[in-house]
C-alpha positions as CSV (number, residue, x, y, z in Angstrom):
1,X,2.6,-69.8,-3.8
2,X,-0.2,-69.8,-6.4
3,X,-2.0,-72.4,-8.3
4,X,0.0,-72.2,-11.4
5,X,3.5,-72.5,-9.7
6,X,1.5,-75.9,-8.6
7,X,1.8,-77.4,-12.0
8,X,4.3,-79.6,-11.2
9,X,2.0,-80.8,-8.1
10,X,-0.9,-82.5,-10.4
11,X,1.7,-83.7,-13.4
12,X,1.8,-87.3,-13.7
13,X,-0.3,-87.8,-10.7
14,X,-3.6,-90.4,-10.6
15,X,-5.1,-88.9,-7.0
16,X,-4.7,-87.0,-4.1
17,X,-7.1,-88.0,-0.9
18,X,-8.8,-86.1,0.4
19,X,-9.0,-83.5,-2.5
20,X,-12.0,-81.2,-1.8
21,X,-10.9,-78.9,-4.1
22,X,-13.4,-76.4,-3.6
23,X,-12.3,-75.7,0.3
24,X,-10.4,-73.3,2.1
25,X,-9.9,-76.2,5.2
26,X,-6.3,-76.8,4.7
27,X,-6.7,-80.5,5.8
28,X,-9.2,-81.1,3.0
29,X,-7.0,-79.6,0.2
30,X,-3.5,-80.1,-0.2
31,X,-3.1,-77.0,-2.3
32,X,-4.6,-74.9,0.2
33,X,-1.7,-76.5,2.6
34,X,0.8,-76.4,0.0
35,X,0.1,-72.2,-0.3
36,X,-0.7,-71.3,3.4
37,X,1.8,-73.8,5.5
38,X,4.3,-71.5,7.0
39,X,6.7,-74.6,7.7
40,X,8.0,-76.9,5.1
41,X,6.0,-80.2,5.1
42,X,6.7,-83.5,5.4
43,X,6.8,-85.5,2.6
44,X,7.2,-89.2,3.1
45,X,7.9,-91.9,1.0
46,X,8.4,-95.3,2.3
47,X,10.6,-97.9,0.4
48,X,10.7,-101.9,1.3
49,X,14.5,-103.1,0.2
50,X,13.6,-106.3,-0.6
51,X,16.1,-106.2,-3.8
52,X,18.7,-104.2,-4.2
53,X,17.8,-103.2,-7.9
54,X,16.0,-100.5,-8.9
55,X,13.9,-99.9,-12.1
56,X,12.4,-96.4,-13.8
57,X,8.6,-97.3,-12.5
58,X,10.7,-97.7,-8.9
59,X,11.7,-93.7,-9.6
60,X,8.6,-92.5,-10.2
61,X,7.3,-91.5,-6.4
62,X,11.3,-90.3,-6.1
63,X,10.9,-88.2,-9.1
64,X,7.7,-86.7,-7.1
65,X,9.2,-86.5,-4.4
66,X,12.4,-84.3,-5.8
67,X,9.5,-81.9,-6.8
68,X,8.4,-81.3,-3.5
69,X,11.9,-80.8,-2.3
70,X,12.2,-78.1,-4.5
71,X,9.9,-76.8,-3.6
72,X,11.4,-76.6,-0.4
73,X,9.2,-79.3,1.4
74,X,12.0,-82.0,3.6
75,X,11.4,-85.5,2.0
76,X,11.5,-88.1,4.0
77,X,12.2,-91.5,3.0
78,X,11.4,-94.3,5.1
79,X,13.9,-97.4,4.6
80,X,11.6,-100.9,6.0
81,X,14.2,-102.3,7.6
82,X,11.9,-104.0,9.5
83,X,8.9,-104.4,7.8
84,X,10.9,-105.3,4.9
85,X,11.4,-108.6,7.2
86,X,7.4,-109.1,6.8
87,X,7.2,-108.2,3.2
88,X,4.3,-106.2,1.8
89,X,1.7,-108.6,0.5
90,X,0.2,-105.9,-1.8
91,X,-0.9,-107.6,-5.0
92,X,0.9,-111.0,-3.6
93,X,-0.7,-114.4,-4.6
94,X,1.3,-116.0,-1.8
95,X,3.8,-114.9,1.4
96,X,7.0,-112.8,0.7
97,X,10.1,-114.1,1.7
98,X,11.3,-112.9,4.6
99,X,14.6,-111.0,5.0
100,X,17.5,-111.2,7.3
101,X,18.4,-107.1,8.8
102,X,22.1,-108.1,6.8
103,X,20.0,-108.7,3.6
104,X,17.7,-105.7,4.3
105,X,20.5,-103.3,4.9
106,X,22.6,-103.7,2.1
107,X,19.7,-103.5,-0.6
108,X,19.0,-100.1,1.4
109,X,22.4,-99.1,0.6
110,X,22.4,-100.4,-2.9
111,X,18.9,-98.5,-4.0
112,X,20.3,-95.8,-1.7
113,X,23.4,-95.0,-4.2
114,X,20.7,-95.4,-7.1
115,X,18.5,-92.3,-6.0
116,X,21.3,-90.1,-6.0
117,X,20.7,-88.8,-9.8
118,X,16.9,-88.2,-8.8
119,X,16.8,-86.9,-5.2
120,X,18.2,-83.8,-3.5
121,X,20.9,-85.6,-1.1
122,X,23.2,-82.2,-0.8
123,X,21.0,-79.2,0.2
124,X,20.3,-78.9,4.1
125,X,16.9,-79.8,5.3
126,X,15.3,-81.4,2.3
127,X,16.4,-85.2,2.8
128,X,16.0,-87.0,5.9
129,X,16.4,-90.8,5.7
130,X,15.2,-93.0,8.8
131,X,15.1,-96.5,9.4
132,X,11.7,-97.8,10.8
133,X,13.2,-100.1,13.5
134,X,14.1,-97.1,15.3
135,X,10.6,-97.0,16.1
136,X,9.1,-100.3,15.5
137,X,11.7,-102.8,17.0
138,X,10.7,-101.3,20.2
139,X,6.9,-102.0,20.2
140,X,5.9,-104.0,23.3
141,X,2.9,-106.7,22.8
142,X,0.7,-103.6,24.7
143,X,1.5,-101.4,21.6
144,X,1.4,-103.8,19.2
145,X,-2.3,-104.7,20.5
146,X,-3.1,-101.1,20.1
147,X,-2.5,-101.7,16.6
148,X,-4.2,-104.7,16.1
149,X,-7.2,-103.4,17.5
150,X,-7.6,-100.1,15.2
151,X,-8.7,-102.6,12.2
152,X,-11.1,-105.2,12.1
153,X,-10.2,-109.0,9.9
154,X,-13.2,-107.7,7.8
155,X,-11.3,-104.6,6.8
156,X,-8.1,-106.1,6.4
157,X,-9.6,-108.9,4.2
158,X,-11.0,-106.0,1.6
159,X,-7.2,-105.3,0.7
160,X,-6.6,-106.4,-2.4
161,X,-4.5,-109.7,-2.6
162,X,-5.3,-110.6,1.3
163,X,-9.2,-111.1,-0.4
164,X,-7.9,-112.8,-4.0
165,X,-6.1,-115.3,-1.4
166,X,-8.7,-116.0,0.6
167,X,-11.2,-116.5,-1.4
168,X,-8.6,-118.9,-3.3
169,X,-8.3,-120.5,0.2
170,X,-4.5,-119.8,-0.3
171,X,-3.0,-119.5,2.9
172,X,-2.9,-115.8,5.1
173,X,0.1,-115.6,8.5
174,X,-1.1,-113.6,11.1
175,X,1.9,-111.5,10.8
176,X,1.1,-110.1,7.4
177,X,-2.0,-108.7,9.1
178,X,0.9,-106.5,10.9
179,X,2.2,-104.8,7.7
180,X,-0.2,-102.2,7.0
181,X,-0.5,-101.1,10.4
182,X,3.3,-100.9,10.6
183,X,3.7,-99.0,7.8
184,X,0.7,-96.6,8.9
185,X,2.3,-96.4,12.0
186,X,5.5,-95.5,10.6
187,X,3.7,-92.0,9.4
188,X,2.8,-91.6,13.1
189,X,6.2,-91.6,14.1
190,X,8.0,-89.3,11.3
191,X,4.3,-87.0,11.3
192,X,4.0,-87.1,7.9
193,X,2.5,-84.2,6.0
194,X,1.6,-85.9,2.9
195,X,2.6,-89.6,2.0
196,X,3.8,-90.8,-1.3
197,X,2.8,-94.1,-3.2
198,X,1.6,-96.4,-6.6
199,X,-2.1,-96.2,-7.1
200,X,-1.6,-100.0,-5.2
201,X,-0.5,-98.7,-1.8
202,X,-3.7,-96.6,-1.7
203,X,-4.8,-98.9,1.6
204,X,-1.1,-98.6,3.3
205,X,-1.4,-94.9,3.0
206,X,-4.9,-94.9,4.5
207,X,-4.3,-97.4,7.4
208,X,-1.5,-94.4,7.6
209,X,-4.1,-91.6,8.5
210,X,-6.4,-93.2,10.3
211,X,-3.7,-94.5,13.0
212,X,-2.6,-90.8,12.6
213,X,-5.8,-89.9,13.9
214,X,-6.0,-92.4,16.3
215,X,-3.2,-91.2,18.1
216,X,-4.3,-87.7,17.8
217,X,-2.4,-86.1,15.0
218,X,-2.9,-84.5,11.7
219,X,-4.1,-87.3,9.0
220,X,-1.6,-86.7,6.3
221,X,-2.5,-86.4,2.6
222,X,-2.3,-89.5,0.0
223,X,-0.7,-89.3,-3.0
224,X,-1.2,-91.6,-5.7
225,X,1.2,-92.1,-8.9
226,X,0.9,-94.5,-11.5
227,X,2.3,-97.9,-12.5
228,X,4.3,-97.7,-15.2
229,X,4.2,-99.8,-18.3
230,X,6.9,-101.6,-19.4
231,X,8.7,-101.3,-22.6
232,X,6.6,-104.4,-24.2
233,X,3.7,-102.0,-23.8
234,X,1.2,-104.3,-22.2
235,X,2.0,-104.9,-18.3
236,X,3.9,-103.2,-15.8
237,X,7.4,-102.6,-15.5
238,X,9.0,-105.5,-13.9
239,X,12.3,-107.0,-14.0
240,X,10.7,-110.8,-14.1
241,X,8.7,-110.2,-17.0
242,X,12.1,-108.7,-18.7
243,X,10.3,-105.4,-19.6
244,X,12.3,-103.0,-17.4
245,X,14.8,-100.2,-17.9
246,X,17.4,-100.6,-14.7
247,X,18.9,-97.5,-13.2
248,X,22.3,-99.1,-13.6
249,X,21.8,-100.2,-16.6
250,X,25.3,-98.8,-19.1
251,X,24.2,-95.8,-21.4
252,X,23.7,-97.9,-24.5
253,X,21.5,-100.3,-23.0
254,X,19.5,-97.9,-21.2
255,X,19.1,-95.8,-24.8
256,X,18.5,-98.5,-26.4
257,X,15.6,-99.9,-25.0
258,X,14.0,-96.5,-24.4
259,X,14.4,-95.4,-28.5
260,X,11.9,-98.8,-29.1
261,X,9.4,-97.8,-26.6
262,X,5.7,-98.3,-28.3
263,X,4.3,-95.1,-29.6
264,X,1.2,-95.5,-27.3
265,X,3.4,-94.8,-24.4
266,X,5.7,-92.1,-25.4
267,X,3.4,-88.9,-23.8
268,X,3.0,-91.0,-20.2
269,X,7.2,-91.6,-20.3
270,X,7.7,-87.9,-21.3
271,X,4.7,-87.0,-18.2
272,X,6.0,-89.3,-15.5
273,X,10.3,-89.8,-16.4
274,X,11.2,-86.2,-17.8
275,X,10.3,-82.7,-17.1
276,X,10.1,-81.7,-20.4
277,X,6.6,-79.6,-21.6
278,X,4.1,-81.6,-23.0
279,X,3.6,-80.0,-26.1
280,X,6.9,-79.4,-26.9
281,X,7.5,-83.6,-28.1
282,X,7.8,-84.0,-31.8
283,X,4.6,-85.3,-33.5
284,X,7.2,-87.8,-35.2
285,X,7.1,-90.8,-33.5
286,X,10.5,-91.9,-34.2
287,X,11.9,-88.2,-33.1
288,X,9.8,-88.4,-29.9
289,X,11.3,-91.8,-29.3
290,X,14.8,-90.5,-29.9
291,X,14.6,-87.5,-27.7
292,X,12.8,-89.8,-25.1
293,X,15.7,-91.6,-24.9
294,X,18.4,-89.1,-24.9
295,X,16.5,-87.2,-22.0
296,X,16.0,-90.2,-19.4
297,X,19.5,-91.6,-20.3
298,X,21.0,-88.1,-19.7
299,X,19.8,-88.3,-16.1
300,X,21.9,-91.2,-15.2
301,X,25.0,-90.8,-17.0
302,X,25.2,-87.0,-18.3
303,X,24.2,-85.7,-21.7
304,X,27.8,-86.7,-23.1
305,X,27.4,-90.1,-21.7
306,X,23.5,-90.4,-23.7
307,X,25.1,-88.4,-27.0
308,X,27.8,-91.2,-27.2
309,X,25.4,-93.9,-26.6
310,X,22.9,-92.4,-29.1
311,X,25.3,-92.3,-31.9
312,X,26.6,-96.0,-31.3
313,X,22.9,-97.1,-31.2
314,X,22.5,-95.4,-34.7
315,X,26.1,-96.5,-36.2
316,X,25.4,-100.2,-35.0
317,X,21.7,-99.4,-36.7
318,X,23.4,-98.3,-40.0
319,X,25.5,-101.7,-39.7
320,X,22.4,-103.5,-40.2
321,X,21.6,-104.8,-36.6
322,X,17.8,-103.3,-36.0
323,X,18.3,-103.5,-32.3
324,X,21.1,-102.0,-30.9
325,X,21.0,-103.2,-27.2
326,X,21.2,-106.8,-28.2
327,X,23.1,-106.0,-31.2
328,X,26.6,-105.7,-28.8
329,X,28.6,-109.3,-28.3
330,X,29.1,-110.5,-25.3
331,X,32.8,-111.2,-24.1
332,X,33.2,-113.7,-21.3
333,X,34.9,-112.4,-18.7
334,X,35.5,-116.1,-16.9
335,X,38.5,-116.4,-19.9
336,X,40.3,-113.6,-18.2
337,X,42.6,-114.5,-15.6
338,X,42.4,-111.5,-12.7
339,X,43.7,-109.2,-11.8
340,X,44.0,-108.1,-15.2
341,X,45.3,-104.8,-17.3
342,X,42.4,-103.9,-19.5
343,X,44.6,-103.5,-23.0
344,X,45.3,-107.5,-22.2
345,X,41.3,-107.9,-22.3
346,X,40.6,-105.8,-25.5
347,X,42.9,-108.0,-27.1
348,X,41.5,-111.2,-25.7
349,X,37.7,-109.9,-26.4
350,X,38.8,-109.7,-30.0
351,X,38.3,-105.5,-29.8
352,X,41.9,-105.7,-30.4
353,X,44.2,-107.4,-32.5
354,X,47.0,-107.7,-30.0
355,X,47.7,-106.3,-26.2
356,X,50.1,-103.6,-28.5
357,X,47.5,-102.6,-30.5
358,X,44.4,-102.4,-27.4
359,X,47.8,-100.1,-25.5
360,X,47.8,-97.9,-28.9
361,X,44.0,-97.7,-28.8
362,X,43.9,-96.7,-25.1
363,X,47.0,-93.6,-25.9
364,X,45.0,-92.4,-28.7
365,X,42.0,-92.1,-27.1
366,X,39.2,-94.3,-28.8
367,X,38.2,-96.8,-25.7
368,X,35.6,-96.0,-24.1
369,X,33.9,-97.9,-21.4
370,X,30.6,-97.8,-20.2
371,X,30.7,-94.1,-22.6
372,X,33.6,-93.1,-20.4
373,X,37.2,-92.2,-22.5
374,X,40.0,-94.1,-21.0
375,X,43.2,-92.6,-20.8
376,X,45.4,-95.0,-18.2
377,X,47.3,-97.6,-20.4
378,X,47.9,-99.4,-17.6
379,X,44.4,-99.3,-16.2
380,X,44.2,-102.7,-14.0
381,X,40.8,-104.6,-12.7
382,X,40.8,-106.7,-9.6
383,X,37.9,-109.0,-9.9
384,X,35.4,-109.3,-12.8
385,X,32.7,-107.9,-10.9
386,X,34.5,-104.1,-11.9
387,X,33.6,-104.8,-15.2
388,X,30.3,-107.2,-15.6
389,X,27.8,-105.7,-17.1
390,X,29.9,-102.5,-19.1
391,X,29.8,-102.5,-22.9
392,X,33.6,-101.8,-23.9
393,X,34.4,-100.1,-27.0
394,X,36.7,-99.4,-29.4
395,X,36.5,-96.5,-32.1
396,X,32.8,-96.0,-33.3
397,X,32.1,-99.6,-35.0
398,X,33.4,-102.3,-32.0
399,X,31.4,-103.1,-29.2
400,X,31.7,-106.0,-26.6
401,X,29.4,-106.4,-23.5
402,X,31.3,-108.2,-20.5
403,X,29.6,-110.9,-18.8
């Protein structure tokens, strides 16, 4: 493997540790390891299912890790069952929540269903997925003191948010102490190669080779991958502070928000959400915005499915409605009485003049829901959760979004 079939190693990345990139000691430079490893390595990435939705800076180590399966390295993805019941206090002003194991494994399978468009989940060898109670449920007091004495309260203290808090003399539990050295101890039990994380988890994944070392294996590499901004261009991607792009988000919403994303962000999208060469993106803001959108949109719901969406953005645009997403009405789907035949609900959204009319619609081929023709006539939806959330539509001018 040479250094410039490694390209895709460095893109979009903020640090690797250690990097001594001037030695030939394979446990000093990853690239060195990456060209001379006769095996494929171990590339972990550990996820906390504390929700069950998941956003495009939430893809970013998946989309790292998807290069190094193909590259032919086994990913392997590390669902916190049971941490997730502690909570990871990185960058928390106060305790997380704890989770029930029901809670914990249903958001697994949830974000699980999400990756599929970004991981490798067919080819054999390059996806394990393990749950770390296998390992950690089992840890007798003994073990668990073993743990607790590899780190001293002055080191855990230095990690940011434990020190913020205690400084603000907001309150610290004893078993919060136990996250980072669970989650370091989770790469001694999978012997991870390399871990993946946010710049933020830098301490997790060193607490993750220094317990490696403790217990006499190979410290695994750290690598570190940006926060993303959000689409309001000032702080990071989060669902709370309404600046996020959801994975499940419908085609229209998704382009949508991505066609309005500040110029001063386009070239770290293209970097961290597409593959695309750098210095192929139009100079033209608005064209780099456009094919921004169409490309990430693509990824989740096929280039037909981002094409549609792209041309209702620009037809409800030419209507005179600047923003597109927020452009489409809603439609209440509590006046619908379930189950319920979906001609019946174009007419009652108003899409429709008459159930006879929504019928004709469907037989001629101009609904669409969610960017997805519909052909059955007689098309029937159990419960309103089928449907909340889709933008119906009707020829190229009527939209509706159900609620």
């Amino acid at each position: 493997m040479t250094l410039s079939s490694l390209d895709w190693l460095m893109r979009g990345t903020s640090e690797i540790f250690p990097n001594q990139t001037d030695s030939e000691n394979e446990s000093e430079n990853l690239v060195k390891l990456l060209q001379k490893s006769e095996r494929p390595l171990r590339i972990k990435l550990g996820i906390d299912p504390t929700g069950s939705d998941i956003h495009l800076g939430h893809s970013i180590p998946f989309r790292k890790l998807r290069d190094f399966q193909d590259a032919g390295h086994t990913a392997v993805v590390i669902i916190g069952d049971f941490t997730a019941q502690i909570g990871d206090p990185t960058g928390k002003s106060e305790v997380r929540k704890q989770l029930t194991t029901e809670q914990v494994r249903e958001n697994a399978s949830q974000y699980l269903e999400q990756l599929r468009p970004i991981l490798d989940f067919e080819t054999p060898n390059r996806l394990e997925i393990r749950y770390n109670s296998e390992w950690l449920s089992g840890l007798d007091l003994g073990k668990i003191l073993t743990l607790l004495s590899t780190m001293t309260v002055g080191q855990m203290l230095a990690k940011e948010g434990f020190s913020e808090r205690f400084l603000k003399e907001n309150p610290i539990f004893l078993h919060e102490f136990l996250y980072p050295l669970m989650q370091g101890y989770d790469s001694v039990a999978v012997d991870a190669d390399v871990e993946l994380g946010g710049t933020d988890q830098k301490f997790n994944i060193a607490v993750g080779r220094d317990l490696q070392r403790y217990f006499g294996k190979k410290p695994q590499f750290g690598l570190l991958l940006p926060i993303l901004i959000g689409t309001d261009g000032t702080q990071k991607m989060s669902k709370s502070l309404n600046n996020y792009v959801g994975l499940r988000e419908d085609a229209l919403s998704m382009y949508s928000k991505l066609e309005k994303v500040p110029d001063a962000l386009l070239k770290n999208y293209f970097e961290l959400l597409t593959k695309l060469p750098l210095n192929t993106i139009p100079e033209n803001p608005r064209e780099a915005q456009k094919l921004l959108a169409l490309e990430v949109t693509s990824q989740f719901h096929a280039l037909e499915g981002a094409k549609i969406a792209q041309e209702t953005a620009l037809n409800l645009v030419k209507k005179g409605d600047a923003t597109a997403a927020e452009a489409v009405p809603e439609y209440d789907l509590s006046k619908v009485e379930f189950p319920a035949k979906l001609f019946y609900i174009l007419s009652s959204s108003g899409l429709c003049k008459s159930s006879g009319e929504g019928r004709r619609q469907i037989q001629g081929g101009a609904v669409r829901l969610d960017g997805d023709r519909i052909s059955d006539v007689d098309l029937t939806f159990d419960t309103p959760e089928q449907l909340t959330g889709k933008v119906l539509q009707v020829g190229k001018t009527k939209f509706a979004r159900l609620v």
